[in-house]
DONUVO-442932 format. One line per 4 residues: number of its first residue (from 0); their letters; for each residue x negated, y, z negated of C-alpha. Coordinates in Angstrom, 1 decimal. Layout:
N
NUM) a) X:Y:Z; ...
//
This chain:
268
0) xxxx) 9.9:13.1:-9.1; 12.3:16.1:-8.5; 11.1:19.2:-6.0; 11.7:23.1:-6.1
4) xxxx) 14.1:24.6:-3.1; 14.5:28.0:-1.7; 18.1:28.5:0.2; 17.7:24.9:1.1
8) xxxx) 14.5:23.9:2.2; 12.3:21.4:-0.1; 8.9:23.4:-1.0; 7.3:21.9:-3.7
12) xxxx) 7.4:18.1:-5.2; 7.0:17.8:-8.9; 5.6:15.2:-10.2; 6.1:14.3:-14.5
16) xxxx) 4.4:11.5:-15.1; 1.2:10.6:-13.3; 0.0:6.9:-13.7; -3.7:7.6:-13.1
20) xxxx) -6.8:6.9:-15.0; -7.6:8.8:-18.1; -10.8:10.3:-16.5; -8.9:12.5:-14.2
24) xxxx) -7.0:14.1:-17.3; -3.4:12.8:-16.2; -0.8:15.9:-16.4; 2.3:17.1:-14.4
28) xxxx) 1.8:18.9:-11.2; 3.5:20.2:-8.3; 2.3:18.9:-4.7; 3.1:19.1:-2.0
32) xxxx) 3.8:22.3:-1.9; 5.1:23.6:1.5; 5.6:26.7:2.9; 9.0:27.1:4.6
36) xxxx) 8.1:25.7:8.0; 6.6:22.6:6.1; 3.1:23.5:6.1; 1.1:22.0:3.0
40) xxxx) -0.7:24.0:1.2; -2.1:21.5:-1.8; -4.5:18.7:-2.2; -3.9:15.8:-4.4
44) xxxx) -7.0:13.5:-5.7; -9.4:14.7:-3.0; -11.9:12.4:-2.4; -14.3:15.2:-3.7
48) xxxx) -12.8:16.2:-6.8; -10.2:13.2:-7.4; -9.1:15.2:-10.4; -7.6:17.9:-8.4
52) xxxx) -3.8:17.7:-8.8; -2.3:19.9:-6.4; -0.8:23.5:-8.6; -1.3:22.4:-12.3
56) xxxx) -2.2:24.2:-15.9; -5.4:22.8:-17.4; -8.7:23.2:-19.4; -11.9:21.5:-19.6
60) xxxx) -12.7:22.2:-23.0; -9.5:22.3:-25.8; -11.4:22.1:-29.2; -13.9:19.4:-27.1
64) xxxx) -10.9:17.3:-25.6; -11.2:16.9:-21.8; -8.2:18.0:-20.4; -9.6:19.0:-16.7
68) xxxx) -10.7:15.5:-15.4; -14.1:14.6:-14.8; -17.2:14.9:-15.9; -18.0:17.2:-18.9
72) xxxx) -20.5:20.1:-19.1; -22.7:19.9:-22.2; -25.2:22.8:-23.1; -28.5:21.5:-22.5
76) xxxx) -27.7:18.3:-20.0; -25.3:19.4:-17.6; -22.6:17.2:-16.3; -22.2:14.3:-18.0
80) xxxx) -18.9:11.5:-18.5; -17.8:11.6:-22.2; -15.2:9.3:-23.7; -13.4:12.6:-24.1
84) xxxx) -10.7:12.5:-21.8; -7.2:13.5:-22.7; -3.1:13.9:-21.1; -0.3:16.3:-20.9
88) xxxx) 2.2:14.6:-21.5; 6.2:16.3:-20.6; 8.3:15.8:-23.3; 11.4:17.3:-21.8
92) xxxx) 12.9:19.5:-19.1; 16.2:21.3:-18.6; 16.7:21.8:-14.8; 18.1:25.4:-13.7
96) xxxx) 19.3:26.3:-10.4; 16.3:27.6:-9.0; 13.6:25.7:-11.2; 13.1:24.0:-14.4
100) xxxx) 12.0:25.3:-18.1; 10.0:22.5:-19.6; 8.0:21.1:-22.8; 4.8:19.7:-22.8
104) xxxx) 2.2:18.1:-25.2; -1.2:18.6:-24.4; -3.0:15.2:-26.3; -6.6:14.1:-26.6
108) xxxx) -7.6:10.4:-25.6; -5.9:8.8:-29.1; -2.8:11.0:-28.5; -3.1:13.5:-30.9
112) xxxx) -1.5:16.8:-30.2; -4.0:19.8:-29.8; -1.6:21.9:-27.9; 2.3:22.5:-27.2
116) xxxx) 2.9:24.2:-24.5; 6.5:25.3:-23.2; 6.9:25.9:-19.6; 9.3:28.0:-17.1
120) xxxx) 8.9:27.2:-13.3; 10.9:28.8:-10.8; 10.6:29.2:-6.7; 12.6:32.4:-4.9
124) xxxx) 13.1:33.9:-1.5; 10.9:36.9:-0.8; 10.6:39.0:2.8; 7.3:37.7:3.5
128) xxxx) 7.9:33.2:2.7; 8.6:32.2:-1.1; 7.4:33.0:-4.1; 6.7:30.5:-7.0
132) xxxx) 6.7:31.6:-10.5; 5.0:29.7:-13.2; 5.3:30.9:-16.8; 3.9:29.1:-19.8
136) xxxx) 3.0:29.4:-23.4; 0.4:27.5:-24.8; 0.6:27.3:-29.1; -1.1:25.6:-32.1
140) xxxx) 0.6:22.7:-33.4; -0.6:23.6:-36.9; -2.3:26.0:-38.9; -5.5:25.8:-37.2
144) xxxx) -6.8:28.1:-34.5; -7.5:26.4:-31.2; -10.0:27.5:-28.9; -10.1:27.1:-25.4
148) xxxx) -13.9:27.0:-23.5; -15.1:26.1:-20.1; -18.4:25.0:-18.8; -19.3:29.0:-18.8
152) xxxx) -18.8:29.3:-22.1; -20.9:25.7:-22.8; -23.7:27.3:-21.0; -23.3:26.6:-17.3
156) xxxx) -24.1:29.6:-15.1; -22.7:31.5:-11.8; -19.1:31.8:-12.7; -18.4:28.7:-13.5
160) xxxx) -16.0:30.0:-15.9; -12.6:27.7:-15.1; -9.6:26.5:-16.8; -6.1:27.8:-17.2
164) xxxx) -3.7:27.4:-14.0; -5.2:26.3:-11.3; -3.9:25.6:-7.8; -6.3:23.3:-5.0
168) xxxx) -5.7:24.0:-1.6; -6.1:22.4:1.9; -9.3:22.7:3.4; -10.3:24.9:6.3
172) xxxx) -11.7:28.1:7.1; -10.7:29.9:4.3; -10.4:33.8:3.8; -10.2:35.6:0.4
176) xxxx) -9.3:39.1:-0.7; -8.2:41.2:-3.7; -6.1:44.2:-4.0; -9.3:46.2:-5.1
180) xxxx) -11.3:45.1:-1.9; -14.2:43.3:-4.8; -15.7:40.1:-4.7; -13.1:37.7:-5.4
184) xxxx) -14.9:35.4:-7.4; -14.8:36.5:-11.0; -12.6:39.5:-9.9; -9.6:40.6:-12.6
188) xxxx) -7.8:42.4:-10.0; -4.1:42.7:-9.5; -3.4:40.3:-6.8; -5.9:37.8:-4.9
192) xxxx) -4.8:36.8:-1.2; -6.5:33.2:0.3; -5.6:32.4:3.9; -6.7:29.3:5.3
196) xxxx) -7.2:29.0:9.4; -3.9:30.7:10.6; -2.0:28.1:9.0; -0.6:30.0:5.7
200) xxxx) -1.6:32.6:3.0; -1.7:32.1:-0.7; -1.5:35.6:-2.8; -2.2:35.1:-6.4
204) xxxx) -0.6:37.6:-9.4; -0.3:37.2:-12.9; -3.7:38.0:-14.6; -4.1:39.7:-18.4
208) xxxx) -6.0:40.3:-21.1; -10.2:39.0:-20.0; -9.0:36.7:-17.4; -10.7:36.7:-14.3
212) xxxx) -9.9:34.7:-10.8; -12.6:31.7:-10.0; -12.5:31.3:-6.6; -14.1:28.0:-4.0
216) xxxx) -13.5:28.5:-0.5; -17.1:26.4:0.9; -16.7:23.0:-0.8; -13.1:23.2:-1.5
220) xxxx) -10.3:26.0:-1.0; -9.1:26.2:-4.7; -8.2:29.2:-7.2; -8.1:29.6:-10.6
224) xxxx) -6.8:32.0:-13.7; -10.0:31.5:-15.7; -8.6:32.1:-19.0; -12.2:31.5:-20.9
228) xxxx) -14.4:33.2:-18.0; -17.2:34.1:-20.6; -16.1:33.6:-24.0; -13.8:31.3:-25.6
232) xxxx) -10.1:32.0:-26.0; -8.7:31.1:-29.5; -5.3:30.9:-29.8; -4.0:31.6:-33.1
236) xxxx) -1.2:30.0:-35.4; 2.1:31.5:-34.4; 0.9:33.5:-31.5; 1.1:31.9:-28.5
240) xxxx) -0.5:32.7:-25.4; 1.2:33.4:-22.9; 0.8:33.7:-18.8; 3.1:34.6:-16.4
244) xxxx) 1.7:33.7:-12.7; 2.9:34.7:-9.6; 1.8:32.7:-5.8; 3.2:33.9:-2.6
248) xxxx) 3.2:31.1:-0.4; 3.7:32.5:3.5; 3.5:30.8:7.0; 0.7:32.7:9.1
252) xxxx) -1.6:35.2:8.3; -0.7:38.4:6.3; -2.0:41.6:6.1; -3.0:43.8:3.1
256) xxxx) -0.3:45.8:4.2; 2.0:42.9:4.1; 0.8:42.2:0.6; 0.9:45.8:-0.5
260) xxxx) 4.2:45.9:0.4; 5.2:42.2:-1.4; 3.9:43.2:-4.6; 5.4:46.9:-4.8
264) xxxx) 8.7:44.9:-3.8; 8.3:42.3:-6.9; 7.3:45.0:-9.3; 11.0:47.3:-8.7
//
């Protein structure tokens, strides 16, 4: 395990290689993260959702390979435990001074590849805490489209439309607000802000073309770039697609002032 630091300070572990079982979905994740006065601001195997890993890029449905954890949703029976369980596996990193680029395998349960994925993650300074950047590109391995689906598109209902990068918080009264002052859940606006208690705020960036933010703050405090909110995403042979996200991670609580002022400052 090897972490992320801004000007010093340790903010975020990451961790490669994950010996757990195959029914959480094993993948490389970041957690803890911290903001800069050591607050944690991710959960790891809650007891409610043990395949919560802390900040982490993942689907529930890759061409019917189980890459989220858990149990499956299956038009017409709801939840149920499949054998279809797979593993991102890292194949190699190349550390830079203020992250780490990365390549990835994403394998269903007999280790076949149904996605490479190559991956940039870098943390920085910014007036408000520090900001962590997670870039990735997810590709066919051959001439076959792929297509990505969630339990929305199996034919669950009320926005249960997850799957892409996904980051679980810690609990608490939790907070959540968009740039466009809409309902957060299933929102595609510009930037999503979560603040839990008075501890810290989270402020999400990075959406594009029909993503749309799934958001928990009752059960669990979690958010998620819901890359197949309604419909399948198929990802065609030598076109990758690609994400670019962007989380503020701040001591306190900020205002949408604050925020305002964070993005405009990131976007010159």
């Amino acid at each position: 395990m090897t972490g992320l630091r801004v000007n010093g300070t340790a903010v975020a572990t990451v961790v490669d290689d994950p010996d757990l079982d195959t029914r959480l979905a094993p993948r490389p994740y970041l957690h803890p993260v911290r903001t800069l006065s050591g607050t944690v601001v991710t959960g790891e195997l809650p007891e409610d959702h043990p395949w919560h890993l802390g900040v982490s890029v993942t689907c529930q449905d890759v061409d019917g390979v189980n890459l989220w954890g858990g149990r499956t949703y299956v038009r017409g029976e709801g939840y149920v435990w499949r054998d279809d369980h797979g593993r991102i596996v890292a194949d190699e990193r190349t550390e830079l001074p203020d992250g780490y680029t990365q390549r990835l395998s994403w394998q269903d349960g007999a280790g076949r590849v149904v996605l490479r994925e190559e991956r940039s993650v870098r943390a920085r300074a910014a007036a408000s805490g520090w900001e962590l950047s997670l870039g990735y590109a997810l590709s066919a391995p051959t001439v076959k489209e792929v297509h990505l689906g969630s339990p929305a598109t199996n034919g669950r209902t009320g926005g249960a439309g997850y799957g892409g990068f996904f980051w679980r918080a810690t609990g608490g009264e939790a907070v959540a607000f968009t740039s466009t002052g809409d309902e957060p859940h299933g929102s595609d606006a510009d930037w999503l802000a979560v603040t839990v208690g008075d501890a810290y705020t989270l402020v999400f960036r990075g959406l594009a073309g029909r993503d749309r933010w799934f958001v928990r703050l009752e059960e669990y405090v979690g958010v998620c770039q819901a890359l197949a909110w309604e419909q399948p995403l198929r990802i065609v042979p030598g076109t990758p697609l690609t994400r670019d996200i962007r989380v503020l991670v701040a001591d306190g609580v900020l205002s949408r002032e604050a925020i305002a002022a964070h993005v405009a400052e990131a976007a010159i």
